[in-house]
N, CA, C and O atoms as CSV, one atom per row, in Angstrom:
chain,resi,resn,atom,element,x,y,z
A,1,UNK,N,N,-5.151,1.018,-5.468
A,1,UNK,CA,C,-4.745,0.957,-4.071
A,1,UNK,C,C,-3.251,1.270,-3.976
A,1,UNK,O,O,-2.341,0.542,-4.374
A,2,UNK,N,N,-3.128,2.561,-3.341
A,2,UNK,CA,C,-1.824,2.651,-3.462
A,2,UNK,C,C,-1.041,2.140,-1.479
A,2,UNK,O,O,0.170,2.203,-1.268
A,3,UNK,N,N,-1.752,1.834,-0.704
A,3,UNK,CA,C,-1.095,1.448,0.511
A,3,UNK,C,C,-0.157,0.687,0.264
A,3,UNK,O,O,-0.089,0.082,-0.806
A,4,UNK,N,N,0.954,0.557,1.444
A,4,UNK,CA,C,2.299,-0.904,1.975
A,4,UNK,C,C,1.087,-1.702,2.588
A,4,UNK,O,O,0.339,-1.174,3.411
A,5,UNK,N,N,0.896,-3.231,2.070
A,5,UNK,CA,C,-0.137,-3.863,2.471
A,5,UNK,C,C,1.197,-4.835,3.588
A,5,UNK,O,O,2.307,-4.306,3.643
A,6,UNK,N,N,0.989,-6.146,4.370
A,6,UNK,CA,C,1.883,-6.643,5.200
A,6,UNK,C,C,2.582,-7.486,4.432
A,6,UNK,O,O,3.748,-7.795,4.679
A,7,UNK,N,N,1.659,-8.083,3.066
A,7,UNK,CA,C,2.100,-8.787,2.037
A,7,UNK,C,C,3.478,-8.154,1.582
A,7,UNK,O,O,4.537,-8.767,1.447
A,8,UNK,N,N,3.244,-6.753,1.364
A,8,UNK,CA,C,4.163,-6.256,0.572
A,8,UNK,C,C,5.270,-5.722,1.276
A,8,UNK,O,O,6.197,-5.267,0.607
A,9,UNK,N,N,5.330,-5.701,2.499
A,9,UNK,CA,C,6.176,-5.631,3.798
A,9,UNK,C,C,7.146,-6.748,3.822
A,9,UNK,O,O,8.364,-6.792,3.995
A,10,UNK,N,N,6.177,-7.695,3.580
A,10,UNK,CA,C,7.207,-9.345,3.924
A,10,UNK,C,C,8.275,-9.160,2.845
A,10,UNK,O,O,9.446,-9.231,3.219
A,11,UNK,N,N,8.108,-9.011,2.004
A,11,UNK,CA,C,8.508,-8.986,0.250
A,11,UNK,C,C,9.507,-7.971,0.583
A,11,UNK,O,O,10.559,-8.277,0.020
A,12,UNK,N,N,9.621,-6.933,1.235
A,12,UNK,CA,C,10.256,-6.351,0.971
A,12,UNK,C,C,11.575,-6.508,1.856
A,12,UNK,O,O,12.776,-6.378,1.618
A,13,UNK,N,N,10.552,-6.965,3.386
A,13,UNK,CA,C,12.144,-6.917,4.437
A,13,UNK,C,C,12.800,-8.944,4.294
A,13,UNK,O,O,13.796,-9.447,4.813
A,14,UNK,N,N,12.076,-9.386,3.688
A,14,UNK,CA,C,13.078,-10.622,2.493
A,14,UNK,C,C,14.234,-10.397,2.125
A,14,UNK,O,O,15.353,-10.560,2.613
A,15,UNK,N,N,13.723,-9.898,0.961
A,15,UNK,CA,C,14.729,-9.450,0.187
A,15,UNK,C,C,16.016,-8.479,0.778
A,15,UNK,O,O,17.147,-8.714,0.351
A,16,UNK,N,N,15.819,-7.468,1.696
A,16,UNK,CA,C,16.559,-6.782,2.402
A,16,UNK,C,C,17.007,-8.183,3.747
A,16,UNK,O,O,18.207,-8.249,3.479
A,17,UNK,N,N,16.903,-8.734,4.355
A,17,UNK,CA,C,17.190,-9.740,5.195
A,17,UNK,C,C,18.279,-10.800,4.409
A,17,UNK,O,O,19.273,-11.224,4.999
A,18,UNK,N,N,17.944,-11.182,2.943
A,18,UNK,CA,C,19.048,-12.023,2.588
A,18,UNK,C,C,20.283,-11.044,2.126
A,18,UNK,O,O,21.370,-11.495,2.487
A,19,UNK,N,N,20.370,-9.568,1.270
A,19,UNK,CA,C,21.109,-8.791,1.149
A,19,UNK,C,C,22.210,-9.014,2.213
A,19,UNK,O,O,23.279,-9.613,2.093
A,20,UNK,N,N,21.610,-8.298,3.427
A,20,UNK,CA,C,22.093,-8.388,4.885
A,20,UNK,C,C,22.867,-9.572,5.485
A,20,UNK,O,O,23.895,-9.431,6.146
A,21,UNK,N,N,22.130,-11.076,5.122
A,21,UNK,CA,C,23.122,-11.909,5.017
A,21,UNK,C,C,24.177,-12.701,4.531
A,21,UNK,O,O,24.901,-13.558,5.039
A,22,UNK,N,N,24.038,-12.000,2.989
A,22,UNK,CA,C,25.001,-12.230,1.996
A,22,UNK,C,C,26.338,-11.035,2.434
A,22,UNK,O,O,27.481,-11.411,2.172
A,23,UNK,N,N,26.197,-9.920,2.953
A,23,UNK,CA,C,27.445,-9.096,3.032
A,23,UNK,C,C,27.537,-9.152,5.102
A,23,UNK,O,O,28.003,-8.267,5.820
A,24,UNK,N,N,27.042,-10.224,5.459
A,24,UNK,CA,C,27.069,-10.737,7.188
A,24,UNK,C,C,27.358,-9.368,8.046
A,24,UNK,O,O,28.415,-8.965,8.532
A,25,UNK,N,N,26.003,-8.779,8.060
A,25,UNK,CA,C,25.754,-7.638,8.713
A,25,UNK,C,C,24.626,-7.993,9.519
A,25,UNK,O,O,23.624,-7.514,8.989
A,26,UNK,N,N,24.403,-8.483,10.336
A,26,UNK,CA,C,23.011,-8.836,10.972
A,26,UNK,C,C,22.166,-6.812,11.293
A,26,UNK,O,O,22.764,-5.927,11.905
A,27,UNK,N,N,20.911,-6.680,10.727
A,27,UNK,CA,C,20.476,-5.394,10.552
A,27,UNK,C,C,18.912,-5.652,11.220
A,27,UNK,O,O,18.318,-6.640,11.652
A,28,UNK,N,N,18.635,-4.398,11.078
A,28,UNK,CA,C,16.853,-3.886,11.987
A,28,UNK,C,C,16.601,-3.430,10.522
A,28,UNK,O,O,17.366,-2.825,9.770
A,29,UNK,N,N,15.166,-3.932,10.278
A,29,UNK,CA,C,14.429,-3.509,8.911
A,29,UNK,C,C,12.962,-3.174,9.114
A,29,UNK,O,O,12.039,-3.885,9.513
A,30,UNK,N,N,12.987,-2.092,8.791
A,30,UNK,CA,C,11.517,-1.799,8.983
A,30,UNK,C,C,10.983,-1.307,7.745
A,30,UNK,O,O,11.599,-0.665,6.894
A,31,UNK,N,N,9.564,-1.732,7.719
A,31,UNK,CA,C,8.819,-0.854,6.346
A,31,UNK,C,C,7.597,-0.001,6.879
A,31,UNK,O,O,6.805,-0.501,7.677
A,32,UNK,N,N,7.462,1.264,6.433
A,32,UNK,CA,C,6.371,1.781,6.711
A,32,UNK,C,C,5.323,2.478,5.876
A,32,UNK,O,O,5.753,3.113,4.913
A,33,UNK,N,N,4.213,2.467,6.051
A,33,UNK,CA,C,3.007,2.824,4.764
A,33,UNK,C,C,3.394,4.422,4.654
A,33,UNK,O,O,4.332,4.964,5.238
A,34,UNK,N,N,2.481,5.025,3.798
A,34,UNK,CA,C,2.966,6.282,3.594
A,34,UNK,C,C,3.011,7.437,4.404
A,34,UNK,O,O,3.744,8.397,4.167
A,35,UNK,N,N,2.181,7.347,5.420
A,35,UNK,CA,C,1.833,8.552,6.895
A,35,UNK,C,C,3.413,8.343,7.498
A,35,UNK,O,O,3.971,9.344,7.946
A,36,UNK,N,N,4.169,6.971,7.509
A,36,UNK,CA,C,5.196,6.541,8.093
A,36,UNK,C,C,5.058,5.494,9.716
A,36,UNK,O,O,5.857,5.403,10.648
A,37,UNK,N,N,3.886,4.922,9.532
A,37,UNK,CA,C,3.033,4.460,10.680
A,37,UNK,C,C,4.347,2.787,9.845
A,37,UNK,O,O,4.728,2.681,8.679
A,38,UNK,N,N,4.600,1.991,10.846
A,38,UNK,CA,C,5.016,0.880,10.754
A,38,UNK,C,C,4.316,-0.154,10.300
A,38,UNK,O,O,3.301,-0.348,10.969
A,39,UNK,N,N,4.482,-0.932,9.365
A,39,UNK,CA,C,3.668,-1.793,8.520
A,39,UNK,C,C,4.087,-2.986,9.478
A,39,UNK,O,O,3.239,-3.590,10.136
A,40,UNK,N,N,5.804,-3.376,9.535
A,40,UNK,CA,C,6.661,-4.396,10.076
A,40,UNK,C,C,8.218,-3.890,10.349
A,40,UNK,O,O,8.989,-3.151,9.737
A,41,UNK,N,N,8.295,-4.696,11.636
A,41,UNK,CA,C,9.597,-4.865,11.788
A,41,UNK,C,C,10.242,-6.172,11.300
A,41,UNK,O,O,9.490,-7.011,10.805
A,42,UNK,N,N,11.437,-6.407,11.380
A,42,UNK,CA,C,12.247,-7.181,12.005
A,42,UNK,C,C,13.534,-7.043,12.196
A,42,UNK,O,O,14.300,-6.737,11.282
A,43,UNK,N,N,13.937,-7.274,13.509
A,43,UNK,CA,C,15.152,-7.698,13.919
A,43,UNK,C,C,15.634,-8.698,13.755
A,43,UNK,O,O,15.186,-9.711,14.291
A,44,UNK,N,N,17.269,-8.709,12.528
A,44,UNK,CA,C,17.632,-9.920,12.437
A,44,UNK,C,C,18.542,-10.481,14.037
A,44,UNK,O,O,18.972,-9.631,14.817
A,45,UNK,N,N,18.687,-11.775,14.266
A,45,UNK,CA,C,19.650,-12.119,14.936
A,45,UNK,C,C,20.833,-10.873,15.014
A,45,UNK,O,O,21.212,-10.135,14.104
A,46,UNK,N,N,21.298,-10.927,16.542
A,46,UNK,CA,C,22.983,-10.245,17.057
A,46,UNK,C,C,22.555,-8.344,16.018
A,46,UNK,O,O,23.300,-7.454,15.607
A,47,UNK,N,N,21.611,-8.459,16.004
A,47,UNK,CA,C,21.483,-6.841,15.129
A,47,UNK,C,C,21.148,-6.181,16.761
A,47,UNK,O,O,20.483,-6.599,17.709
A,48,UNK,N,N,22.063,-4.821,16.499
A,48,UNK,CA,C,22.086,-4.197,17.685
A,48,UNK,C,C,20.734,-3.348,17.953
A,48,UNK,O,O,20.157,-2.496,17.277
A,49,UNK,N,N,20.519,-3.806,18.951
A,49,UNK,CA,C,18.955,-3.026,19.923
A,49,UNK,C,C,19.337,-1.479,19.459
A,49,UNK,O,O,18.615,-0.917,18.635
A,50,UNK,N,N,20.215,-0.972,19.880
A,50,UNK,CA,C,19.560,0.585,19.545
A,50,UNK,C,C,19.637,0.800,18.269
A,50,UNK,O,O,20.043,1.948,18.084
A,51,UNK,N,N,19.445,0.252,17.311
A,51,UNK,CA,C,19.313,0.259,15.520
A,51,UNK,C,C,17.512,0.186,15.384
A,51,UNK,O,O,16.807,0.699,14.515
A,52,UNK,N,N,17.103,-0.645,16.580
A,52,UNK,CA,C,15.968,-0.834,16.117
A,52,UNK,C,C,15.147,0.433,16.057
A,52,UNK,O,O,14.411,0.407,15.071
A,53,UNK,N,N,15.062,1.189,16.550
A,53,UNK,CA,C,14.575,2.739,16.825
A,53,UNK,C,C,15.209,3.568,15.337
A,53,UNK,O,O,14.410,4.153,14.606
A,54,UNK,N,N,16.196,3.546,15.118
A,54,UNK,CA,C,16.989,4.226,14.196
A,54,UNK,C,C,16.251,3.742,12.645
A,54,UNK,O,O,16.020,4.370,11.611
A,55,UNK,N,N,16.054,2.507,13.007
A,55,UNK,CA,C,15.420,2.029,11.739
A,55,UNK,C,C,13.987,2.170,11.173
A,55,UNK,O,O,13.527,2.007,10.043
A,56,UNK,N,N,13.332,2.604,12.601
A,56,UNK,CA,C,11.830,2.630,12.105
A,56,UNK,C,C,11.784,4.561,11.648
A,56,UNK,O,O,10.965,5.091,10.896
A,57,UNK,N,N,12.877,5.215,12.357
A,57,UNK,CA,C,12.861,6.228,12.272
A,57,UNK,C,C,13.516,7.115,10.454
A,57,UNK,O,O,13.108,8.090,9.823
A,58,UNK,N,N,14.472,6.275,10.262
A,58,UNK,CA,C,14.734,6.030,8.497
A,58,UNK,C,C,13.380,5.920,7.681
A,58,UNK,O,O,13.109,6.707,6.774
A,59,UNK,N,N,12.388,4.678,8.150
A,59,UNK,CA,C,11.879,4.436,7.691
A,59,UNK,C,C,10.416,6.016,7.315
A,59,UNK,O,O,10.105,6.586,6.269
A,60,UNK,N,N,9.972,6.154,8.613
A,60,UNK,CA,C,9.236,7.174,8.478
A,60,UNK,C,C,9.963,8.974,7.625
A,60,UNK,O,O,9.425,9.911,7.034
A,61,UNK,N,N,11.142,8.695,7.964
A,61,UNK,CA,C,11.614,10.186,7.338
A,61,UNK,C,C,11.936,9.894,5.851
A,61,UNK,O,O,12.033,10.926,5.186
A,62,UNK,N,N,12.098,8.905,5.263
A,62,UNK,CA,C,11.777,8.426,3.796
A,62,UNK,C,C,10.287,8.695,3.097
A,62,UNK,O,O,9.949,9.109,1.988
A,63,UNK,N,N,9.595,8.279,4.225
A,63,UNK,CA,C,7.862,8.199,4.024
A,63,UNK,C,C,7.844,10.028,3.887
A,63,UNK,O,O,7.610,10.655,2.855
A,64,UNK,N,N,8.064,10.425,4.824
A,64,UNK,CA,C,7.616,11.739,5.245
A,64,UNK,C,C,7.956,13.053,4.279
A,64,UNK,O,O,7.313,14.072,4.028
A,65,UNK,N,N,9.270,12.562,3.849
A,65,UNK,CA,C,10.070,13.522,3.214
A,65,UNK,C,C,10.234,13.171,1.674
A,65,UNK,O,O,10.669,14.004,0.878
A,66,UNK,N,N,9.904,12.041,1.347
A,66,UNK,CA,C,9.576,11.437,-0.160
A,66,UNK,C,C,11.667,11.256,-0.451
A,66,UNK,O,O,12.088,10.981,-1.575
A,67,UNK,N,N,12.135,11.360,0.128
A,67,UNK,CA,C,13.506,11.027,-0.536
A,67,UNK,C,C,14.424,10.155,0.561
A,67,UNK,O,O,14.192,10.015,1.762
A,68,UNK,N,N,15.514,9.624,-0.203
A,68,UNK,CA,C,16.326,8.580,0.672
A,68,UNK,C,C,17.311,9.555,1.716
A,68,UNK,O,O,17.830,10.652,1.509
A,69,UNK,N,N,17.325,8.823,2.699
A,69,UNK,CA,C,17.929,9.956,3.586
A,69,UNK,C,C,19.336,10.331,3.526
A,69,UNK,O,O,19.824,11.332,4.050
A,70,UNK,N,N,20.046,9.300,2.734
A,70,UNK,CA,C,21.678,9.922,2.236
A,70,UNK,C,C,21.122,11.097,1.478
A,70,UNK,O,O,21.793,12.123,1.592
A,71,UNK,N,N,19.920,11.182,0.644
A,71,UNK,CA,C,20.376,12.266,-0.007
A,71,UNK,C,C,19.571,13.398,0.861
A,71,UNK,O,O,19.575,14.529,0.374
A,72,UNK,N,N,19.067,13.256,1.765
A,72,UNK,CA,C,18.588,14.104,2.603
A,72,UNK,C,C,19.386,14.956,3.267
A,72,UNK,O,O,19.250,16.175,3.363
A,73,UNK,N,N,20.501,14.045,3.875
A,73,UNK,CA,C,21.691,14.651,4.514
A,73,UNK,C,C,22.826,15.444,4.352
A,73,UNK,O,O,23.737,15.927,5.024
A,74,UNK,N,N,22.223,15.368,2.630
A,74,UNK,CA,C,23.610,16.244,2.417
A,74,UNK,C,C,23.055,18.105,1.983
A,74,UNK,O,O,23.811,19.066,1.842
A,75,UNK,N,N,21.518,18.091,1.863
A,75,UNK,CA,C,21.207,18.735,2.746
A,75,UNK,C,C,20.799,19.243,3.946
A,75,UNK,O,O,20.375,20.395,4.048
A,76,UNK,N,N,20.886,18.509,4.832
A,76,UNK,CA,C,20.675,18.999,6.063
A,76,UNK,C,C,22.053,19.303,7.070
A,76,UNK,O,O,22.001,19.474,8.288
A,77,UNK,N,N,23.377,19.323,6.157
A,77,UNK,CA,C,24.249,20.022,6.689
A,77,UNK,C,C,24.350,21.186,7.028
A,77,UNK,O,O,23.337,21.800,6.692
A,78,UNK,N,N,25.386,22.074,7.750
A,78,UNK,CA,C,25.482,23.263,8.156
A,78,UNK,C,C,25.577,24.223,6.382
A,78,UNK,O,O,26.180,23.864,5.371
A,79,UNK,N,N,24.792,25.388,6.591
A,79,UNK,CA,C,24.519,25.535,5.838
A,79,UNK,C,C,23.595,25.735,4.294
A,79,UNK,O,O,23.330,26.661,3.527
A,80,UNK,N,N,23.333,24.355,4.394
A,80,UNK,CA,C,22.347,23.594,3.532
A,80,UNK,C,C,20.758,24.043,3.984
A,80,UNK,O,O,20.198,24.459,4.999
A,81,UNK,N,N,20.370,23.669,2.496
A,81,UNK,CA,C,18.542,24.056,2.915
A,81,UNK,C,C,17.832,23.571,4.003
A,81,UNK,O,O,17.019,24.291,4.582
A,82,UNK,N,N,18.078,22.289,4.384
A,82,UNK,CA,C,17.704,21.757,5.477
A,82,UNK,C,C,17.834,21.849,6.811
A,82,UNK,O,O,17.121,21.552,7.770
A,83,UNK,N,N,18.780,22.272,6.682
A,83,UNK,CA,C,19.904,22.429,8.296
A,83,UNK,C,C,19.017,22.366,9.111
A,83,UNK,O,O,17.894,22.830,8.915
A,84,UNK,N,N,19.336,21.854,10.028
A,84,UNK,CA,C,18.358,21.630,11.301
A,84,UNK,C,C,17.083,20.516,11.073
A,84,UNK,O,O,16.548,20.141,12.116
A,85,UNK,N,N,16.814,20.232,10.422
A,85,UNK,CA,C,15.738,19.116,9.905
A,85,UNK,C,C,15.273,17.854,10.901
A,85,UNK,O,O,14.208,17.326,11.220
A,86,UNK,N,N,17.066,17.633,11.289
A,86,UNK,CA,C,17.142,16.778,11.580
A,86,UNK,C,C,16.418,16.668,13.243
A,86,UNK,O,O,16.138,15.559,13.698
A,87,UNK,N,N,16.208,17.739,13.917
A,87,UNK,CA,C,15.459,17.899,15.397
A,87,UNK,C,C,14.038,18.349,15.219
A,87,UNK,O,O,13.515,18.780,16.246
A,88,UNK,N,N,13.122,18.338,13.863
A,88,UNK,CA,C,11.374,18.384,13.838
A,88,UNK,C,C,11.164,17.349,14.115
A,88,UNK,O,O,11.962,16.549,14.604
A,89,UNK,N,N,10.172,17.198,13.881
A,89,UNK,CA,C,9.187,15.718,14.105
A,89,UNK,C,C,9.559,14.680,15.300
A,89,UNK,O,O,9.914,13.505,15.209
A,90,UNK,N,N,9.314,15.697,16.744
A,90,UNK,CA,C,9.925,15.343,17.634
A,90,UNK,C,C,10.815,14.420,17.731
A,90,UNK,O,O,10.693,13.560,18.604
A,91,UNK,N,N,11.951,14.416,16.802
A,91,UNK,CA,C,13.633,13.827,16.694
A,91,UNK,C,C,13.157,12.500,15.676
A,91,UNK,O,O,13.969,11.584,15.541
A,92,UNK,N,N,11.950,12.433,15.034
A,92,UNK,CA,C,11.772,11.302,14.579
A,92,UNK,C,C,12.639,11.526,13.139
A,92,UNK,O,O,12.457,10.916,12.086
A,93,UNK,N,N,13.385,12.319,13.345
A,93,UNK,CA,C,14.109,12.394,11.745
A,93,UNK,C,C,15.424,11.988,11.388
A,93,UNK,O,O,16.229,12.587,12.101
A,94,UNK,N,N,16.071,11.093,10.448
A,94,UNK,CA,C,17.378,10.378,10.633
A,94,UNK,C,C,17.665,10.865,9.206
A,94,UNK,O,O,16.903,11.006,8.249
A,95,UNK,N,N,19.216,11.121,9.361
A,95,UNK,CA,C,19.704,11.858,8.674
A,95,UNK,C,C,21.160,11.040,7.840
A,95,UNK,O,O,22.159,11.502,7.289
A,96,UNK,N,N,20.789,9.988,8.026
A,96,UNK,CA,C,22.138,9.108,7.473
A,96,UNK,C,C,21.502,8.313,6.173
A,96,UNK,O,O,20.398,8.521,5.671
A,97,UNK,N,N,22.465,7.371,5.771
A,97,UNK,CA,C,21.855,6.490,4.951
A,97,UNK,C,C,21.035,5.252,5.337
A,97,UNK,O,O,21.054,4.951,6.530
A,98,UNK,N,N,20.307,4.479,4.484
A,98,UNK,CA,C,19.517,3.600,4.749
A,98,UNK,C,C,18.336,3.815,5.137
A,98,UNK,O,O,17.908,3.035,5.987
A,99,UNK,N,N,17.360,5.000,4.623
A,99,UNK,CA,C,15.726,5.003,4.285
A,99,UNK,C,C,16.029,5.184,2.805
A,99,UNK,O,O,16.833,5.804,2.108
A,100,UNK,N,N,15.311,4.598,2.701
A,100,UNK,CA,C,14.752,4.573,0.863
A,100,UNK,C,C,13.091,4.695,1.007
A,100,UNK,O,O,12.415,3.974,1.741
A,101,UNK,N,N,12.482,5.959,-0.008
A,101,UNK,CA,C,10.987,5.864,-0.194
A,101,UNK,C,C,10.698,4.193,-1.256
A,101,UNK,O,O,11.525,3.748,-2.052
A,102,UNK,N,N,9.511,3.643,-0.989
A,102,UNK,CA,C,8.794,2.939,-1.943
A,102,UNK,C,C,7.812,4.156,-2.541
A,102,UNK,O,O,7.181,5.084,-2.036
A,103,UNK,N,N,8.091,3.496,-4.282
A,103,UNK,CA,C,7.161,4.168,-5.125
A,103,UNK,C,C,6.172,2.992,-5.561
A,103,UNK,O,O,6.611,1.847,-5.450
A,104,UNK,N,N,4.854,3.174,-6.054
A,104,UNK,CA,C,4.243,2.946,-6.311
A,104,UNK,C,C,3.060,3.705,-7.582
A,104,UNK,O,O,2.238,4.551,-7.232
A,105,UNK,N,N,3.192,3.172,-9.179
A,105,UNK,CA,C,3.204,4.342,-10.404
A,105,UNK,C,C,4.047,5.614,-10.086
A,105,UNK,O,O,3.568,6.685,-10.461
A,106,UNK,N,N,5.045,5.622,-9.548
A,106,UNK,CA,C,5.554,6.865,-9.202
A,106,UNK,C,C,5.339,8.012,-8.287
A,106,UNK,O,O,5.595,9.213,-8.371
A,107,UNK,N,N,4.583,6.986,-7.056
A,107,UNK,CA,C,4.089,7.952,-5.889
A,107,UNK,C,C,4.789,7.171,-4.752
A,107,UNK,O,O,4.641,5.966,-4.550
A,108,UNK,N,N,5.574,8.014,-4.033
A,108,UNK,CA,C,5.741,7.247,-3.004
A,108,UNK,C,C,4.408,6.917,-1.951
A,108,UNK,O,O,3.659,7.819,-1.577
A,109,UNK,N,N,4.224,5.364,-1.506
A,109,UNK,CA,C,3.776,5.014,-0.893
A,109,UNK,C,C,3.890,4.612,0.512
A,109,UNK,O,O,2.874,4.321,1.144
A,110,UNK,N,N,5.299,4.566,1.158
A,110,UNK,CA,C,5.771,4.244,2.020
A,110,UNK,C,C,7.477,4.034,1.950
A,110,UNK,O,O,8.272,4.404,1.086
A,111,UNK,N,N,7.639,3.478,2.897
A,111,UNK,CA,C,9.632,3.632,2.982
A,111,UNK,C,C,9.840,2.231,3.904
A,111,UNK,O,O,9.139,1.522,4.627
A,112,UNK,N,N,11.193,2.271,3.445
A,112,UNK,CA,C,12.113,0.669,4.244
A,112,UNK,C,C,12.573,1.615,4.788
A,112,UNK,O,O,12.205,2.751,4.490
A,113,UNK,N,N,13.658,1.328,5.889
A,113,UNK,CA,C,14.165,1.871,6.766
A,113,UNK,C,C,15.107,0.813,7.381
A,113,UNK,O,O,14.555,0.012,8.135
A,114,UNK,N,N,16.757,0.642,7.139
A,114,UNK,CA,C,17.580,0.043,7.805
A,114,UNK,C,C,18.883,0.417,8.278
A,114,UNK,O,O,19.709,1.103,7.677
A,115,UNK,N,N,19.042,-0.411,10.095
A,115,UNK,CA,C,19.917,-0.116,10.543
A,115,UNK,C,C,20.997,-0.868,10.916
A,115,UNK,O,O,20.641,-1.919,10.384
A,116,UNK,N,N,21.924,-1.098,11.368
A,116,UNK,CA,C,22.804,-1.762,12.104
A,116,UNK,C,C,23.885,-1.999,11.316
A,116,UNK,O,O,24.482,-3.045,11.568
A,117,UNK,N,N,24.212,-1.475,10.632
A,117,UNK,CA,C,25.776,-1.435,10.032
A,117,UNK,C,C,26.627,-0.449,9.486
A,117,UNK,O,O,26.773,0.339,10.420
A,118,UNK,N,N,27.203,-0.076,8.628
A,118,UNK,CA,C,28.207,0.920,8.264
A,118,UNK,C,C,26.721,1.860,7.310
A,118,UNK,O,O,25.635,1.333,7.068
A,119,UNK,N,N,27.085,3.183,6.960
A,119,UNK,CA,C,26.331,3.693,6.352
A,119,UNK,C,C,25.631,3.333,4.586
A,119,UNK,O,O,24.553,3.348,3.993
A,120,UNK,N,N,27.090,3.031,4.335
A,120,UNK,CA,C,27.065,2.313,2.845
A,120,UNK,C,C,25.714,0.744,2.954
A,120,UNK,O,O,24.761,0.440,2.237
A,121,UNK,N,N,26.431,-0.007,4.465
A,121,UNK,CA,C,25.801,-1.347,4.109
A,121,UNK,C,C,24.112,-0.936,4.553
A,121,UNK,O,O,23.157,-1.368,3.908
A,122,UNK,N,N,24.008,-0.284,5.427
A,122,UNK,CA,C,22.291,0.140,5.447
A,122,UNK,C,C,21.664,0.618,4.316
A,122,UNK,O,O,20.491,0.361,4.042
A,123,UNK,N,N,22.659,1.550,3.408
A,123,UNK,CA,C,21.837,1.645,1.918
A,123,UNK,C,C,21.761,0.559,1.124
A,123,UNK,O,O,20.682,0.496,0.535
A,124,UNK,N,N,22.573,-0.392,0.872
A,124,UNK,CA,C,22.559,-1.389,-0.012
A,124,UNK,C,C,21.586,-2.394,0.597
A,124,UNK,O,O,20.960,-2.921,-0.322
A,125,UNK,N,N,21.285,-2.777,1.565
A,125,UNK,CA,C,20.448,-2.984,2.290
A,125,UNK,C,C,18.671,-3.044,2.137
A,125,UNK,O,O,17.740,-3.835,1.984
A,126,UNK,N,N,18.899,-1.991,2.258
A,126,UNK,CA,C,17.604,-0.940,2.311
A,126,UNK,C,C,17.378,-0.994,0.316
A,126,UNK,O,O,16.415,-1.598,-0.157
A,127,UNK,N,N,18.193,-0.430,-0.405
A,127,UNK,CA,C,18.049,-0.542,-1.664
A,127,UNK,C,C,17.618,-2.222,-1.932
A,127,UNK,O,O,16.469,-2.437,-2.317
A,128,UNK,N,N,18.363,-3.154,-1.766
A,128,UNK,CA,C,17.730,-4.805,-2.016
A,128,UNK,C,C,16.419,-4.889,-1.776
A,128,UNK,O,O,15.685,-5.466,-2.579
A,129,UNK,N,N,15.945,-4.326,-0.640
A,129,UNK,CA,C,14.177,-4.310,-0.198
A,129,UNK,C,C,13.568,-3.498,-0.860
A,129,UNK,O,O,12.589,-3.969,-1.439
A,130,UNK,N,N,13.780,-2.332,-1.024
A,130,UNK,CA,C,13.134,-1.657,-2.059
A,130,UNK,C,C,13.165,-2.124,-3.704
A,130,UNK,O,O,12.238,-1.912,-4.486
A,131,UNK,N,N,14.019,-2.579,-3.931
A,131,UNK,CA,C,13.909,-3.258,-5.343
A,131,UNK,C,C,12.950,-4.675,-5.430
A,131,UNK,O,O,12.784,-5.185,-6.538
A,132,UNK,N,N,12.329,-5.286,-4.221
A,132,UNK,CA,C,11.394,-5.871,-4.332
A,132,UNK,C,C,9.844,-5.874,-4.215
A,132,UNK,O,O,8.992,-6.760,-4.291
A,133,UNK,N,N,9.805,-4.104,-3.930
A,133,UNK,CA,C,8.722,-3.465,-3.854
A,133,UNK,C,C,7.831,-3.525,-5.057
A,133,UNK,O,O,6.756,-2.926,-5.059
């Protein structure tokens, strides 16, 4: 069974939720199965409303695209193989840091997806939840 079950959702936006409150970033965490369909949210406390969108949207372009979206972005600059990437999937595509794919034997199965802070702290973030995958 390779699905994000809700079990493995909880587990993951945990671990990303205490990250978040150890470096006092209140953040939006989402995990999603592999299509990029939302397993779970949550919004921590004072985490800003328009993150929450941003975050489910990390989450699916991790799923979608099998890679973390910092490193997505640095192709999808001017130039770069990607360019433009970032306006398919009717805008569902985020181009910063903080999606990370979940693997599972080495398949991605789904993606975390977090928002509401500096670019660095959404990856470290997002990386804490994924390391409990």
């Amino acid at each position: 069974m390779t699905a994000v079950k809700l079990e493995d959702a909880r587990r993951v936006i945990s671990a990303a939720e205490k990250k978040a409150k150890e470096i006092g970033q209140p953040m939006n965490i989402a995990v999603a199965d592999e299509g990029g369909n939302i397993v779970s949210h949550v919004r921590m406390d004072s985490a800003w409303i328009g993150s929450i969108d941003i975050s489910m949207k990390k989450a699916y372009t991790s799923s979608a695209f099998e890679i973390e979206t910092k490193e997505l972005a640095k192709h999808a600059q001017s130039g770069g193989q990607f360019f433009g990437v970032h306006v398919s999937n009717d805008g569902k595509i985020m181009i910063f840091a903080g999606g990370i794919p979940l693997k599972r034997d080495g398949k991605v199965v789904g993606a975390i997806g977090v928002s509401g802070g500096s670019g660095d702290q959404d990856h470290a973030v997002a990386a804490a939840g994924a390391g409990a995958f």
